[in-house]
C-alpha positions, 0 to 999 in steps of 0.5 A, spaced: 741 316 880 744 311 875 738 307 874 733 313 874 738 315 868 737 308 865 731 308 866 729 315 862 733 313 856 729 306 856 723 310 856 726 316 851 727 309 847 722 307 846 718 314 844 723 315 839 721 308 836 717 312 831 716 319 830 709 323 829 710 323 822 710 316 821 704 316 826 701 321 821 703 317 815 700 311 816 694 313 818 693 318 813 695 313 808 690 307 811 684 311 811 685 314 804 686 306 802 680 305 807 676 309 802 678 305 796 676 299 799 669 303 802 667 305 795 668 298 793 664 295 797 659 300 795 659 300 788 659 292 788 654 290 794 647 287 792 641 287 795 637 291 800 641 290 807 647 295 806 650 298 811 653 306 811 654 304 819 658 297 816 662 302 811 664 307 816 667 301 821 671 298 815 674 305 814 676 306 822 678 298 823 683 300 817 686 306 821 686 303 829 689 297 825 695 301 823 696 305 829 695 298 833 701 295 829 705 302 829 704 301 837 707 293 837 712 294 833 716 289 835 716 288 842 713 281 844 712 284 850 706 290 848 703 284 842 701 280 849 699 286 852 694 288 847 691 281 847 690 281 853 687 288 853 682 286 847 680 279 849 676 283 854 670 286 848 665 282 845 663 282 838 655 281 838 653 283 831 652 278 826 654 279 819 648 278 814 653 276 807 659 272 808 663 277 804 662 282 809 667 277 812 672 278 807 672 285 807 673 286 814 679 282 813 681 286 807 681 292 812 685 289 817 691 287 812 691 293 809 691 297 816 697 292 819 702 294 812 700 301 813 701 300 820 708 296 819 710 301 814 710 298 807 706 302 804 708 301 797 705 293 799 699 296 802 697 301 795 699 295 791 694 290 794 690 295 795 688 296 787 689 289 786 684 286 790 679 292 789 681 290 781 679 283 781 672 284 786 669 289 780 672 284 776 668 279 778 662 284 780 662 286 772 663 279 769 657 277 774 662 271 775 659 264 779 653 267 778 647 260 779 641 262 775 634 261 781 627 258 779 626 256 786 620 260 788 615 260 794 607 260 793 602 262 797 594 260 794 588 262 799 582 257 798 575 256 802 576 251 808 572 244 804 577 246 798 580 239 795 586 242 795 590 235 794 589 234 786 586 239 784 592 244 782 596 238 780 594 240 773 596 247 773 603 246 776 605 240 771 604 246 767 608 251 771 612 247 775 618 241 775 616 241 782 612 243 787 611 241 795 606 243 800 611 246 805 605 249 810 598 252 811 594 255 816 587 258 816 586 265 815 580 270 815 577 267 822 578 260 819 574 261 813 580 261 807 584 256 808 593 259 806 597 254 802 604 255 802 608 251 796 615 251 794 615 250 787 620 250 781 619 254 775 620 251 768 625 255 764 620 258 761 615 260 767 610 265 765 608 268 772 601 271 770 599 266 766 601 262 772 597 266 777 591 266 772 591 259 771 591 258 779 586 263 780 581 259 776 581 254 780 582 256 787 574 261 786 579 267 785 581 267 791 588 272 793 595 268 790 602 270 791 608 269 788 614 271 792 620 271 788 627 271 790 626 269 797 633 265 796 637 271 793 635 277 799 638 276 806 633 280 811 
């Protein structure tokens, strides 16, 4: 009976380790700062692969850490349990930017300080970190101006293609490589496939004009920013 009893208040102990107000607290707090962090990323993210999916998991990642700490708390005991427990799931979506990375490691920074109740850290850091990302995306900061660029020119299948745009892409170009070509329309034509550099002041009409001059007017594309856009 005496260890019954014993055993009762070490559970009752452990129930009073926080109360619903904290868990309450807590995940309020970590998805209103997951909201920040969301908006955020929305309104400094680039290019055409942003994810509503991606944003929706940074703002649950936030809350679940915060709860996750709140049930760890101290007890060495229940952080190896829960490794143990998580180790069994595998994460198999590739993330397409690098700084999709930080943001996820921002989310779970700032769920453990809700989830550890340092509250007043987790807003601070919250709004400084936030801060310095629309910082950098106003000011356009480490940007590298791209002149790389892919051309593809279609000529017929005898077409001397070796020398005769030499001339045209001295003009255009401070470099210019051959990096594939393959027959196109049943063998008839000919697709040559360039990586050029463009010259500070690179004219893309007058460049595809002088290229179609030479190649009997057949289809030229120029593809731009292929190095800026992740697929």
């Amino acid at each position: 009976m005496d260890e019954l009893i014993k055993e009762m208040e070490k559970l009752k102990d452990m129930t009073n380790v926080f109360s619903m107000w904290d868990v309450a607290l807590a995940m309020g707090l970590s998805f209103l700062l997951a909201l920040v962090i969301a908006k955020t990323y929305k309104e400094t993210h680039r290019g055409i692969s942003y994810s509503q999916s991606y944003v929706q998991t940074v703002v649950l990642m936030t809350m679940v850490v915060s709860v996750i700490m709140l049930i760890i708390g101290s007890n060495l005991a229940r952080a190896f349990s829960l490794v143990g427990a998580l180790s069994i799931v595998r994460f198999r979506n590739a993330i397409k930017e690098t700084r999709d990375v930080g943001f996820v490691f921002f989310a779970m920074a700032i769920g453990m300080a809700c989830g550890t109740r340092f509250y007043g850290m987790a807003i601070f850091v919250t709004f400084i970190i936030c801060g310095f990302i629309l910082l950098m995306y106003k000011m356009n900061l480490f940007a590298k101006e791209i002149r790389e660029r892919i051309v593809m020119i279609q000529v017929p299948e005898d077409f001397p293609y070796e020398t005769s745009f030499d001339d045209v892409f001295k003009k255009h170009f401070s470099d210019a490589s051959l990096i594939s070509m393959e027959t196109v329309k049943v063998g008839e034509l000919i697709e040559l496939i360039y990586s050029i550099t463009m010259k500070r002041r690179f004219k893309p009409q007058e460049c595809i004009k002088d290229i179609r001059k030479i190649n009997d007017n057949h289809k030229v594309t120029l593809i731009e920013g292929q190095q800026q856009v992740d697929l």
